[in-house]
N, C-alpha and C positions, 0 to 999 in steps of 0.2 A: 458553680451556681452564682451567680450575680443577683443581689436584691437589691431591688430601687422600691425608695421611699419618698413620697413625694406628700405634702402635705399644702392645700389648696383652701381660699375661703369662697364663700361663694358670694355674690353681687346679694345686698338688698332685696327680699320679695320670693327669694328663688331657692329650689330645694334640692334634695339629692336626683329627682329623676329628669332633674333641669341636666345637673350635672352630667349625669350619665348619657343622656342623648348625645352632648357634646362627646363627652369622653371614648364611648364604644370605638373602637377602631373598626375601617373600613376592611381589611381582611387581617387576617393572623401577620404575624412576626417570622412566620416560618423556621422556629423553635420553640420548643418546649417551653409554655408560659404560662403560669398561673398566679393572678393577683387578687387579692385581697381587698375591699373597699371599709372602709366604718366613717362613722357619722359620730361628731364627738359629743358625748354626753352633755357637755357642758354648753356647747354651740352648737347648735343643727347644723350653720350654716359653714363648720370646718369641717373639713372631708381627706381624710389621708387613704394613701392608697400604698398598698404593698405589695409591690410584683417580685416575681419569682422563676426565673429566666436561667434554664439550663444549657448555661453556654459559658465556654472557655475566652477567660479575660484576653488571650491573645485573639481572639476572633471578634472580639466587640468593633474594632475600627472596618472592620469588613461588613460588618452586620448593620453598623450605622450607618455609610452608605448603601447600603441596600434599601432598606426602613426610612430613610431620610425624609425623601418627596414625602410618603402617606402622613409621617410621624409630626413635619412641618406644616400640614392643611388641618390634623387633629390639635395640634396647640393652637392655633387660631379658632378655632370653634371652643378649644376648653376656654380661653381668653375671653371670650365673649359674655360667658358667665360666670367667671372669675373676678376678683379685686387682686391689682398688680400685689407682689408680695408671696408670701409663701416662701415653704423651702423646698428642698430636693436634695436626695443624696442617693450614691449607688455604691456597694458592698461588697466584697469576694464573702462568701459565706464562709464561716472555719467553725462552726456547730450547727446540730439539729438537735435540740435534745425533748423528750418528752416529760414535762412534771405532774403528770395527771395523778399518778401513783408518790410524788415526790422526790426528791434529788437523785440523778444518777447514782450508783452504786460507783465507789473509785474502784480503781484496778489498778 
């Protein structure tokens, strides 16, 4: 599993459904992908996003030219309503753990 975190401000005047018109991709990834958006308490207008992409780190250089073209016309529309800046980072997953209940049990 790869997770990419990406955290974005948004321009002046403009809010999360701004964002998100930009953001939606034009068709799937053609893998298993489920991301996460929130809106920071403390700024409306910061927006991080956390995907969740079930795919083998040796496959990502094949996957990103596949993805490329769409991926490359989707940053220019997020850019639009974006201010330059933000971060980005992408992760091999090594946990899942659940603490609803509280800390895993060791073993």
């Amino acid at each position: 599993m790869i997770i990419s975190v990406l955290v974005r401000r948004l321009q002046e005047g403009l809010e999360y459904p701004d964002f998100r018109a930009a953001w939606m991709p034009d068709k799937g990834f053609g893998v298993p992908t489920r991301v996460v958006s929130g809106v920071s308490l403390d700024n409306p207008r910061e927006i991080v996003t956390v995907g969740f992409s079930e795919i083998d780190p040796a496959e990502v250089p094949d996957f990103l030219a596949r993805v490329g073209p769409q991926e490359q016309l989707r940053a220019e529309r997020i850019r639009e309503v974006t201010v330059p800046g933000g971060s980005r980072g992408f992760y091999l997953q090594v946990a899942d753990d659940d603490l609803s209940d509280g800390p895993p049990a060791s073993g």
